[in-house]
C-alpha positions in Angstrom: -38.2 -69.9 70.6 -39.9 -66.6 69.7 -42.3 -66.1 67.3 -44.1 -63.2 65.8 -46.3 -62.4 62.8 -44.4 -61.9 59.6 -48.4 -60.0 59.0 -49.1 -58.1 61.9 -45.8 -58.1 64.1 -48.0 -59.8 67.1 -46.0 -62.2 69.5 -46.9 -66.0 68.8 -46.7 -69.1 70.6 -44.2 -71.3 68.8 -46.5 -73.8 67.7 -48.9 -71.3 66.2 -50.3 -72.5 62.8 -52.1 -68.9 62.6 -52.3 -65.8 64.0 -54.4 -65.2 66.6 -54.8 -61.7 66.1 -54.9 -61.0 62.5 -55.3 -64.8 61.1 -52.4 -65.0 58.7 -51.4 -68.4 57.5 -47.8 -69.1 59.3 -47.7 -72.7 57.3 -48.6 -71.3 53.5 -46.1 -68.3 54.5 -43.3 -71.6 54.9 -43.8 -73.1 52.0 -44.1 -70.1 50.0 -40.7 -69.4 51.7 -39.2 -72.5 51.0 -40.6 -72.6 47.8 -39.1 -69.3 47.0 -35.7 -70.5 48.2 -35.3 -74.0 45.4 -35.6 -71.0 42.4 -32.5 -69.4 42.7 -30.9 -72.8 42.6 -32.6 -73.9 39.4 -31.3 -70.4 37.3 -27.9 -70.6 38.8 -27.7 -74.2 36.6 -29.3 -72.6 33.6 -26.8 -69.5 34.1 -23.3 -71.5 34.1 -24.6 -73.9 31.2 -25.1 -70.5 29.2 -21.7 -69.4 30.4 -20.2 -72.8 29.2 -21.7 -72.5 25.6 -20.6 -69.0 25.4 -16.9 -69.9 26.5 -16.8 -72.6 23.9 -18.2 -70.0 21.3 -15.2 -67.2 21.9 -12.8 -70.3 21.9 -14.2 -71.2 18.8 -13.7 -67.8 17.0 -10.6 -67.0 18.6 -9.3 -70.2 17.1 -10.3 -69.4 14.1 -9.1 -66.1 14.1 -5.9 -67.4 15.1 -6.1 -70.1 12.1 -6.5 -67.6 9.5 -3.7 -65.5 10.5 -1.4 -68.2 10.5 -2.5 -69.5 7.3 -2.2 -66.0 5.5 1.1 -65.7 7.5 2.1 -69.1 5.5 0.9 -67.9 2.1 2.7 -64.2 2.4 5.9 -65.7 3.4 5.9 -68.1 0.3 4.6 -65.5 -1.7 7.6 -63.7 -0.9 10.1 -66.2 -1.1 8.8 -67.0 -4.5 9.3 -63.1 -5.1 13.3 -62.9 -4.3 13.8 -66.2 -6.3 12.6 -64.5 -9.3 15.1 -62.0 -8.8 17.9 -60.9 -11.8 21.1 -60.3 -9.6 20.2 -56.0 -10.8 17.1 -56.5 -9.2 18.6 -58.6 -5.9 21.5 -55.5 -6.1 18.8 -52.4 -6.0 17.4 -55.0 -2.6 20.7 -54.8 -0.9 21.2 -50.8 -1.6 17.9 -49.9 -0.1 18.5 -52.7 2.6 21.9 -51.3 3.5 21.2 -47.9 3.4 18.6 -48.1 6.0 20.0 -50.8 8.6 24.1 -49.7 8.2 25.0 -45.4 8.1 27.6 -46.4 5.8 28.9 -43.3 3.7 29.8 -45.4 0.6 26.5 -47.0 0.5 24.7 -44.0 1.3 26.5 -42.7 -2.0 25.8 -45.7 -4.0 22.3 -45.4 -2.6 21.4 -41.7 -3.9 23.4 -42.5 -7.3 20.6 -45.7 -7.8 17.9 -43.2 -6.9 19.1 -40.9 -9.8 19.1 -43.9 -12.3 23.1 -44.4 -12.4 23.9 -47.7 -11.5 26.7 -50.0 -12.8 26.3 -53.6 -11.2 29.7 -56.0 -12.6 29.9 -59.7 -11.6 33.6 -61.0 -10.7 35.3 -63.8 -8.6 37.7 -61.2 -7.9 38.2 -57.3 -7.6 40.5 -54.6 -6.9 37.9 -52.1 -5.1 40.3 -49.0 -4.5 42.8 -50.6 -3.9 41.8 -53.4 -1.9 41.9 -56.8 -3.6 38.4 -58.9 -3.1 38.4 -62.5 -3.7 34.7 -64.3 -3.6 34.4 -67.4 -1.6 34.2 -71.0 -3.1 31.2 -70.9 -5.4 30.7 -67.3 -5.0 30.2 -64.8 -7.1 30.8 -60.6 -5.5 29.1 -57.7 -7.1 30.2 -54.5 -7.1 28.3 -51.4 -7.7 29.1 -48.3 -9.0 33.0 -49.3 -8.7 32.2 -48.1 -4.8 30.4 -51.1 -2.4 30.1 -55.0 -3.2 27.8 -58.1 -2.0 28.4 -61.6 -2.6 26.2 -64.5 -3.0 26.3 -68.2 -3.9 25.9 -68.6 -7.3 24.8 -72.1 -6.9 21.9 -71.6 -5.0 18.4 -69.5 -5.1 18.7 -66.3 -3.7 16.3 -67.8 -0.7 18.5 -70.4 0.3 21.8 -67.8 0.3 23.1 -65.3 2.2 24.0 -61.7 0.8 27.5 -60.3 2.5 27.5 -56.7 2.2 31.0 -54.8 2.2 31.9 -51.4 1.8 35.4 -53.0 0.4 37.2 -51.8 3.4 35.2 -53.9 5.9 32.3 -56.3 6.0 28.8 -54.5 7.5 27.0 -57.5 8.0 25.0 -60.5 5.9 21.2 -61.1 5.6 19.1 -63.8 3.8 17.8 -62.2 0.7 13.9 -62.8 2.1 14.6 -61.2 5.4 16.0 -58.3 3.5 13.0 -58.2 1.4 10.3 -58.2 4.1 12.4 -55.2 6.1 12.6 -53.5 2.9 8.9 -54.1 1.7 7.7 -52.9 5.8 10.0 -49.6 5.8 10.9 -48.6 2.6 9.1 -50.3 0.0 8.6 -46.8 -1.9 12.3 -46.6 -2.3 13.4 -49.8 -3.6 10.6 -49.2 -6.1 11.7 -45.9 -7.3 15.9 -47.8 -7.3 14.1 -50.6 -9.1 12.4 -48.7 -11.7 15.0 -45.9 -12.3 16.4 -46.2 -16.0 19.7 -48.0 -15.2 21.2 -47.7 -18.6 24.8 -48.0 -17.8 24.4 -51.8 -16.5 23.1 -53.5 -19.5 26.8 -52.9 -20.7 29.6 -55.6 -19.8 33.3 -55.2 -19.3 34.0 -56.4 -22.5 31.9 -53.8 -24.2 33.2 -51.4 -21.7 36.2 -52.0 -22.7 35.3 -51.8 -26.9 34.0 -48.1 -25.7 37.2 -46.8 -23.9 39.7 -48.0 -27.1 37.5 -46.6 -29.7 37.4 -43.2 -27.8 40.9 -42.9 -28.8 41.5 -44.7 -31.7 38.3 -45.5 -35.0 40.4 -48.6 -36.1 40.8 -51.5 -33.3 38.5 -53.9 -35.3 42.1 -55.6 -37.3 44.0 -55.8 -33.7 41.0 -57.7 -31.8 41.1 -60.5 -34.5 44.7 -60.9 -34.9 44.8 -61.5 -30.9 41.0 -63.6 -30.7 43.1 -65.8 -33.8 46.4 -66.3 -32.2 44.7 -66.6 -28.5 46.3 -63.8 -27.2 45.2 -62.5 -23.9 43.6 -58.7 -24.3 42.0 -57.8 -21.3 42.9 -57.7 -18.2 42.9 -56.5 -14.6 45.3 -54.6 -12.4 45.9 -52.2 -10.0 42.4 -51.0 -9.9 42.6 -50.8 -14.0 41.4 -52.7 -16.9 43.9 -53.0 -19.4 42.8 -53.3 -23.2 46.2 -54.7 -25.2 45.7 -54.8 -28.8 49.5 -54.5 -30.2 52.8 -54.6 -29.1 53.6 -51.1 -27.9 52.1 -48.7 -25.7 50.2 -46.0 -28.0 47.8 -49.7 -28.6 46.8 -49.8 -24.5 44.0 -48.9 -23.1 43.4 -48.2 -19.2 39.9 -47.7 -18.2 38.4 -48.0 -14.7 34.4 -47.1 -13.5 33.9 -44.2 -11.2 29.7 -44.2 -10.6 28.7 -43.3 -14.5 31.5 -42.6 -16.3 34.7 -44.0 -17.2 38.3 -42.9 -16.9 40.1 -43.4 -19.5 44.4 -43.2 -20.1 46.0 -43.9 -23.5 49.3 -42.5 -25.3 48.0 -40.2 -27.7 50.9 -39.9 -31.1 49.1 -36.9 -32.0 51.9 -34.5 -32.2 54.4 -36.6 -30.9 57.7 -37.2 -32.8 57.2 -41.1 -32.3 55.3 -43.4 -30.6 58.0 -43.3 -27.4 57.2 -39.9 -27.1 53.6 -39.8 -26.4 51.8 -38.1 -24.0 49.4 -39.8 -21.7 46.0 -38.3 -21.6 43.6 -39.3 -19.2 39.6 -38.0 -20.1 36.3 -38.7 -18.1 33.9 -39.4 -20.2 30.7 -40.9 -19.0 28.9 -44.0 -19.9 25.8 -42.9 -21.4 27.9 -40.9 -24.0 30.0 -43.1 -25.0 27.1 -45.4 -25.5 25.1 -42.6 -27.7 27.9 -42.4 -29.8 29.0 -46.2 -30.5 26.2 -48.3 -29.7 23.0 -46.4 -31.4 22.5 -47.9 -34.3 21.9 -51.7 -34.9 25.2 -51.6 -37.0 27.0 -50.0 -34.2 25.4 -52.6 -31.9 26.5 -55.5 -34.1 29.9 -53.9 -34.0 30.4 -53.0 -30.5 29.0 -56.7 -29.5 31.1 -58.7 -32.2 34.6 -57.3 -30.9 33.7 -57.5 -26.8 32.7 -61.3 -27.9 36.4 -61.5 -29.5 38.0 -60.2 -26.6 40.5 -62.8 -24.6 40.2 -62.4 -21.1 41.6 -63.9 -18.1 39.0 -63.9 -14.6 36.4 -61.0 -15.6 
C-alpha cells in the first residue's frame, strides 16, 4: 500500500515509522489521529442528553400552559353560569333580544330590539296569549313571555335558567331555541355593549302588571271604579279577562262599565262607550284613544296615595289565566 508524508508529501515505504526525508513522526501522527476521532463521539452524548432535558423542559411548560387555560376555561364557564342563574326573567328577556337580533334577521325582533335600546320595553308572563291574532299556549310547566305585545320566548319555570332552554318566536313561527349560557357567552363575545345599554335602559313601563294595566285603562275613562271592583272581588265575580287579542275589564252589568285595552310597544289602546252626550247608555259611542304607558302612570300612580290606590284595586281584581 502507498504511503506518503502527511509533512513533507515524500513517498514512504509502508512500514515507515518516520520519514526519511524530513523525520516526521508517522506513529504520534496516528494516535493523535485516532485520538482526535473518540472526541466527537464523547460531545454527540453530551449534545442529545442536553437535547433530552430541554425536550422535557418545553413539555413541562407547555403542560402547564395548557393546565392553566383549562382551569380558567372551568372557572369562566361557572362564572357565567352562575351569572344567568341570577337572572330576573327582564333581565334573561333584554338576553334573548340582543341574542335574537344578532343570530335571526327577524323584522319583529329587530323592532322589539331598537324599542329596548330606546328604554320601552313591556315584558308580560302568561301560560297563554293571543299575539295578533295567533293564540300561544306554553308547554307543560312553561311559562311564554311576550314583549312589547310583538315577539315571545318561553322557558321552564321549574328550572334555573342554566338547565332550560329559551324558544324564541316571532308568534308566527318559531326561530330557534338556545340554552340561556350559550346565549350569554355569544352575546357577552359580540355584543356585549348592547345588551348593556338594553339592560340598563330605564324600562319603566314593565314594573307595571296587567292588573294594574288594567286599573289604568278604566280610570282613563271613568274617576269612580273603586265601588264596582269590590262588589265583584266580594261576590267572586270574574273581571278580567282575555280575548281576541283584548283585555276585557267588566265592572257592571252593561256595556258603558267595559273596558278593552291591549299593548302596542309603550302605549295602550284603549275602547270604552263613552255616555257623554248620549241619550242613554245603549246609545253610546265607542271611542278608542292611544295613550301611552308612562302617562297614564304620571297621572295615577305618582303619589304614594295614588300607588296605594292603583295597587289595592289590581290586587281585587278576579282573573281567570293572566
Amino acid at each position: 500500500m502507498t504511503k506518503f508524508c502527511p509533512n513533507c508529501g515524500k513517498k514512504l515505504d509502508a512500514a515507515a515509522k518516520f520519514c526519511p526525508y524530513c523525520g516526521q513522526n508517522l506513529t504520534h501522527k496516528k494516535e493523535t489521529s485516532q485520538s482526535s476521532i473518540s472526541l466527537p463521539t464523547r460531545s454527540s452524548k453530551s449534545r442529545t442528553h442536553n437535547s433530552k432535558k430541554w425536550w422535557i423542559l418545553l413539555v413541562s411548560v407547555i403542560i402547564l400552559v395548557v393546565g392553566g387555560i383549562f382551569t380558567y376555561k372551568l372557572y369562566e364557564n361557572k362564572q357565567q353560569i352562575t351569572a344567568v342563574n341570577k337572572m330576573p326573567k327582564k333581565k334573561l328577556a333584554d338576553l334573548t333580544i340582543v341574542y335574537t337580533h344578532q343570530h335571526y334577521n327577524n323584522p319583529s325582533w329587530n323592532k322589539v330590539y331598537h324599542q329596548a335600546l330606546h328604554g320601552n320595553l313591556m315584558v308580560q308572563r302568561h301560560t297563554h296569549y293571543n299575539l295578533n291574532g295567533v293564540n300561544i299556549a306554553a308547554q307543560k310547566d312553561h311559562y311564554i313571555y311576550v314583549i312589547n305585545n310583538k315577539v315571545v320566548f318561553s322557558t321552564n319555570k321549574n328550572k334555573a335558567n342554566s338547565d332550560s332552554t329559551l324558544t324564541i318566536s316571532d308568534g308566527k313561527k318559531v326561530l330557534g331555541t338556545v340554552n340561556p349560557v350559550t346565549a350569554y357567552k355569544e352575546v357577552k363575545k359580540k355584543n356585549w355593549n348592547e345588551f348593556q345599554k338594553v339592560d340598563n335602559s330605564k324600562s319603566f313601563n314593565s314594573n307595571f302588571s296587567i292588573r294594574q294595566l288594567a286599573i289604568f285603562a278604566a280610570l282613563s275613562h271613568s274617576a269612580d271604579i273603586e265601588q264596582d271592583v269590590n262588589f265583584n272581588y266580594e261576590n267572586h265575580t270574574q273581571d278580567l279577562k282575555y280575548k281576541n287579542g283584548y283585555y276585557i275589564l267588566q265592572l257592571g252589568g252593561d256595556g258603558v262599565s267595559q273596558t278593552q285595552f291591549k299593548l302596542n310597544g309603550d302605549e295602550l289602546i284603549i275602547k270604552y262607550l263613552d255616555p257623554i252626550g248620549a241619550k242613554d247608555n245603549a246609545d253610546a259611542p265607542q271611542k278608542t284613544i292611544h295613550v301611552t304607558i308612562s302617562d297614564l302612570a304620571e297621572k295615577y300612580y305618582q303619589t304614594s296615595e295614588q300607588k296605594a290606590y292603583v295597587d289595592k284595586l289590581a290586587k281585587k281584581l278576579v282573573t281567570q289565566g293572566i
